[in-house]
N, C-alpha and C positions, 0 to 999 in steps of 0.2 A: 504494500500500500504506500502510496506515494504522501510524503510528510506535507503538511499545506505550509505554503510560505509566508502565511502572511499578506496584508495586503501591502501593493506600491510603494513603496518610500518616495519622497520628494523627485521629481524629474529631474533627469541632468538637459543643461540645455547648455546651447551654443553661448561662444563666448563674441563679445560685443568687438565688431572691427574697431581697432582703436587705432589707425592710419590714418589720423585726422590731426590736424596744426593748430584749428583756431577752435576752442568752444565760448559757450556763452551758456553761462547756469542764472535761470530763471527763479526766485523763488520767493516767498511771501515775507518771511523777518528774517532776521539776525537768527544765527545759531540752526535755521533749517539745513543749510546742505553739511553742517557739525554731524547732523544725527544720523553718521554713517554717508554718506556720500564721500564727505572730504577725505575719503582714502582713496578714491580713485582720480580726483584732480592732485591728490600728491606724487602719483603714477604718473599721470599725465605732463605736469609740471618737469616732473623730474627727468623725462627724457627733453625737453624742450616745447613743447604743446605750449601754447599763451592762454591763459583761462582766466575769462574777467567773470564777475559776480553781478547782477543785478537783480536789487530786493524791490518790492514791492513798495513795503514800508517801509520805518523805522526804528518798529517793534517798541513803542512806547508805551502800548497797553498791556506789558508784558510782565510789570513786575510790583504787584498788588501793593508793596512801602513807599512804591516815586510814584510821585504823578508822571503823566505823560510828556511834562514840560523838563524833569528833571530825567526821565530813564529813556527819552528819545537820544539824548548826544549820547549818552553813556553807552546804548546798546551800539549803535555806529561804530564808535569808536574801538568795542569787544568784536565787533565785526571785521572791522578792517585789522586790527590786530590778529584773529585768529585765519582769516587770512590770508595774512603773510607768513601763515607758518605753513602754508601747503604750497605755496609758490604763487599767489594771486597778488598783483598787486592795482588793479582796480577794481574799486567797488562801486555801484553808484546806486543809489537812493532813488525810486519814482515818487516817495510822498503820500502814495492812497493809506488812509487810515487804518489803521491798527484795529483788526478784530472786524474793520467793516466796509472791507476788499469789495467792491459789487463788481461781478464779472459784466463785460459789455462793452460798447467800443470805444471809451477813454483809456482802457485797460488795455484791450487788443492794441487801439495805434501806439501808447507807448512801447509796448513788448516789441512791436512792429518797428517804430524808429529806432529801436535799440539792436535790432538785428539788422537793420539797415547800416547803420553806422559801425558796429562792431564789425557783420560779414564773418561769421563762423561759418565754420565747416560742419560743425554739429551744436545743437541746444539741448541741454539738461533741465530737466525740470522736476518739479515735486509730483507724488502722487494722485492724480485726480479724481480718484472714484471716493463712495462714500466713506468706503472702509476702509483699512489698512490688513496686512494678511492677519494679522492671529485676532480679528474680527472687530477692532476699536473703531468707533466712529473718527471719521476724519475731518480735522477742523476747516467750519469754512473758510477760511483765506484761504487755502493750501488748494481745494477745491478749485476756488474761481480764478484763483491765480494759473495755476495748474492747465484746466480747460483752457485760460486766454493765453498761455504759451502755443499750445498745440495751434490754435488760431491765427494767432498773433504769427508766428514764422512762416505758416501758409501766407497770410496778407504780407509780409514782407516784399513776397516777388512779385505783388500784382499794382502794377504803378497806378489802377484807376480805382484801389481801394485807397482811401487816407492821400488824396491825392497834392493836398498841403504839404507834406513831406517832400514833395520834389521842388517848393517850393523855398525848403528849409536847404536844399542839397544833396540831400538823401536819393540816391537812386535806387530804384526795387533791384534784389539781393533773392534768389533762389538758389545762393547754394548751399544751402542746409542740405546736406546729404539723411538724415535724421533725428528725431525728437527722442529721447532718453528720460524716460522719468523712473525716477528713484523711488523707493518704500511703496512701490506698486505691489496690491494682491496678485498681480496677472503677469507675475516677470519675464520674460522672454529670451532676457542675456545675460550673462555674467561677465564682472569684471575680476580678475583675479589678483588682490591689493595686499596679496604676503610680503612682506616685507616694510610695507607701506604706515602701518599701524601707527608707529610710534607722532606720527608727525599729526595723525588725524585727530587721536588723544589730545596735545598740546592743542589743537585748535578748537577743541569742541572746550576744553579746560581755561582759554583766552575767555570764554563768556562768564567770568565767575561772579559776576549780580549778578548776572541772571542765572546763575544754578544756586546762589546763595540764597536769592529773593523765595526758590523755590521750597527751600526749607529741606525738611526728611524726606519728598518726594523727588528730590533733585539725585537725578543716576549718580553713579560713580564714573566717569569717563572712559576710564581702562576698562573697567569691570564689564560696562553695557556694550560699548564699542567694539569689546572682543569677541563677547558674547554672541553679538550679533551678527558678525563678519565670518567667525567661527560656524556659526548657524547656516549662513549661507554659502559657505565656502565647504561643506561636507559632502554635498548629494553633487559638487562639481568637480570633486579627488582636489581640492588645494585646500592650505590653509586658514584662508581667507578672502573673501569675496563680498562684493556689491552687486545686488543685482537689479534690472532696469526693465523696465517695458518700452520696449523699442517700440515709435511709429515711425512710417519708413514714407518721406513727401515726395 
């Protein structure tokens, strides 16, 4: 009689072409692409890739003891600090409010002038669906941000969407080869970020109000980071991995 094996374990899937020079990471606050992304732009960096950062906000509703007026520069400033510890050295700020991102097309044409002007090869972004995999609801900024990435790099190459941009200089940009979003349920690629680890730690640890603001609830950075990376990096034979739901434009 044949032993039952059990059901599937985790899928191994393809690993994410990373022959790309320019990227551009899309994401709603400070400390988002910290939570496990920034070991693959440490990967990145470190062979030569150029990887700029563009937040949403300023993450100012982010830390229940500052008002928005005092934990806005501070988080910026944890932001651009952390980093520069994966090899990013510009960041820049779109300004939509903290906690009340509304997806729609002030959202899109920013996302859209900002791939216009940067011109990557590839765009990262945060998760867009409701949930994340082990079932948490997904905050909405992360959402609406998320969604007007995927949008927003489409309208990049279409010169008679947001057609004030070519008045700004900005010429339409279709060479987004594709959209990468991080902490997706529905991953489709692996990035393999052994070795990478120690640098992503320091960066996720560069935001410390804001893991201090969070009290007992605030990760350990090594501890979750490993954790995580470990988690994803088993059902792919390496030590450590990121993984991505690739749309492909």
């Amino acid at each position: 009689m044949a032993t039952p094996s059990g059901p599937p374990g985790p899928p191994r899937l393809p690993a994410l072409p990373e022959d790309f020079e320019r990227v551009l990471c899309v994401v709603a606050h400070p400390d988002d692409m910290e939570y496990g992304a920034a070991a693959a732009v440490a990967k990145w960096t470190s062979r030569g890739a150029s990887v700029t950062y563009l937040l949403a906000t300023r993450g100012e509703a982010g830390i229940d003891s500052l008002t928005p007026a005092e934990a806005g520069p501070l988080r910026e400033q944890e932001e651009r600090d952390g980093a520069a510890l994966v090899g990013v050295a510009t960041v820049e700020f779109l300004g939509h409010p903290d906690g009340a991102v509304e997806y729609g097309l002030p959202l899109r044409r920013d996302i859209a002038a900002a791939v216009r002007r940067h011109r990557p090869d590839v765009v990262v972004g945060m998760n867009h669906h409701e949930r994340f995999g082990g079932g948490f609801t997904n905050q909405a900024d992360h959402r609406a941000v998320g969604l007007a990435t995927l949008d927003g790099t489409k309208d990049a190459g279409n010169r008679w969407i947001f057609t004030d941009l070519l008045d700004e200089g900005l010429e339409p940009w279709s060479g987004v080869r594709f959209v990468a979003m991080a902490s997706s349920p529905l991953a489709t690629h692996f990035v393999d970020v052994t070795g990478h680890m120690d640098r992503a730690v320091a960066s996720l640890r560069a935001h410390a109000a804001y893991l201090d603001g969070l009290g007992d609830a605030a990760p350990d950075p090594q501890e979750f980071l490993t954790w995580i990376a470990a988690g994803a990096g088993e059902p792919q034979g390496v030590e450590a991995a990121v993984l991505f739901e690739v749309f492909d434009l």
